[in-house]
N, C-alpha and C positions, 0 to 999 in steps of 0.2 A: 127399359133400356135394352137396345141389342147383343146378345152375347159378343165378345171381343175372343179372336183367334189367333193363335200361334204358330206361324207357320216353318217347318223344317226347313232345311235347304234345299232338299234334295227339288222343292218345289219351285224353287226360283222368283226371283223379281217377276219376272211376267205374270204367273199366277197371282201373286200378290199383288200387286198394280192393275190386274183385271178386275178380280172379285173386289177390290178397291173402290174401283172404276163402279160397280155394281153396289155399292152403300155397304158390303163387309167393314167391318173394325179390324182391323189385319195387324199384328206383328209381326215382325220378321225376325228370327231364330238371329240371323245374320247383326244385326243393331242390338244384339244383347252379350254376344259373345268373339273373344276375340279370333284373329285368323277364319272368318269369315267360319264360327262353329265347327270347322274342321276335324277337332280335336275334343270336342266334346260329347261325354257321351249321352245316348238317350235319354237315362235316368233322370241326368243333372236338366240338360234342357228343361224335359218332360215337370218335374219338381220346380222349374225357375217361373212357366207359363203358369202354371194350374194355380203357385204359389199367390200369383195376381188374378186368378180369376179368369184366366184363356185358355180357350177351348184349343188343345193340338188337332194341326191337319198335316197327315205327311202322306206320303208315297209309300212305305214299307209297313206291310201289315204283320211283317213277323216281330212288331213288338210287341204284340199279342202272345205270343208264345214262350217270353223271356221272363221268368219271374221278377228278376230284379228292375225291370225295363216297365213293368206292368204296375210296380212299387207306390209310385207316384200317385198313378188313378185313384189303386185304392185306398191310399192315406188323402186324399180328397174328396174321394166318392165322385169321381168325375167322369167324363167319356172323352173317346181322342178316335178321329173320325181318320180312314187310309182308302187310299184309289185301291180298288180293288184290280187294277191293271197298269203294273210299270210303266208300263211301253207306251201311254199315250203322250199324245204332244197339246202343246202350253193351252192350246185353243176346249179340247176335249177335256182336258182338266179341270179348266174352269166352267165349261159347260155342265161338267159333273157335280161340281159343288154348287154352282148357282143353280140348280136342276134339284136340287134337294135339300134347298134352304131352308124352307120351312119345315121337311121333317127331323133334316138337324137341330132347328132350333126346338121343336118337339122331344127330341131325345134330350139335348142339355138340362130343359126343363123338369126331367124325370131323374134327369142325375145318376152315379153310376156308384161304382166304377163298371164300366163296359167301355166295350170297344165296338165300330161299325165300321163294315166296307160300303165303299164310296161306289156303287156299281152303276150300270147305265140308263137303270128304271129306277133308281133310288138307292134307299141302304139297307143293310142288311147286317143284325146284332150276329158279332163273330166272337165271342169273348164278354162274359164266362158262358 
């Protein structure tokens, strides 16, 4: 069975409806929480996804950095995959993620808790 993924906001319908488009099991952050997740933090999201068995994809990789934010993976043993560059747009994003699907689904299968950047030859373990 294909790992299923959790996708933040900050990522958008398009991503999620492309990698879709592309045989992903995608959820969206947004159909789980109210005010379109606005107001929710990391943490809880982060604990709501994993709690079912979805792998997080977001844009900010400084939740690598935040203990309480990091919390989650490690009471899962899980990994939670971030673009390694804000600033791209919907198309590059998902080009990034479908471009390294198989060695994402390589890392899930290894289990974590870890975290990996989403880069544009592949990924890269940034955490621990």
């Amino acid at each position: 069975m294909p790992p299923e993924f959790f996708l933040d906001r900050s990522l958008g319908r398009g991503v999620a409806d492309a990698l879709v488009e592309h045989g992903w099991v995608i959820h969206r952050i947004t159909a789980h929480f109210p005010d379109d997740a606005q107001h929710t933090p990391d943490e809880e999201w982060l604990a709501h996804g994993l709690g079912r068995g979805w792998t997080p994809l977001c844009k900010d990789g400084r939740i690598k950095g935040r203990a309480t934010e990091r919390q989650p993976l490690v009471e899962h043993k899980a990994v939670l995959f971030y673009l390694d560059n804000q600033q791209l747009r919907r198309d590059a994003m998902v080009e990034r993620f479908h471009g390294a699907r198989d060695t994402i689904h390589r890392a899930i299968a290894r289990g974590g808790p870890a975290t990996y950047a989403v880069t544009a030859t592949g990924i890269r373990r940034t955490w621990p």
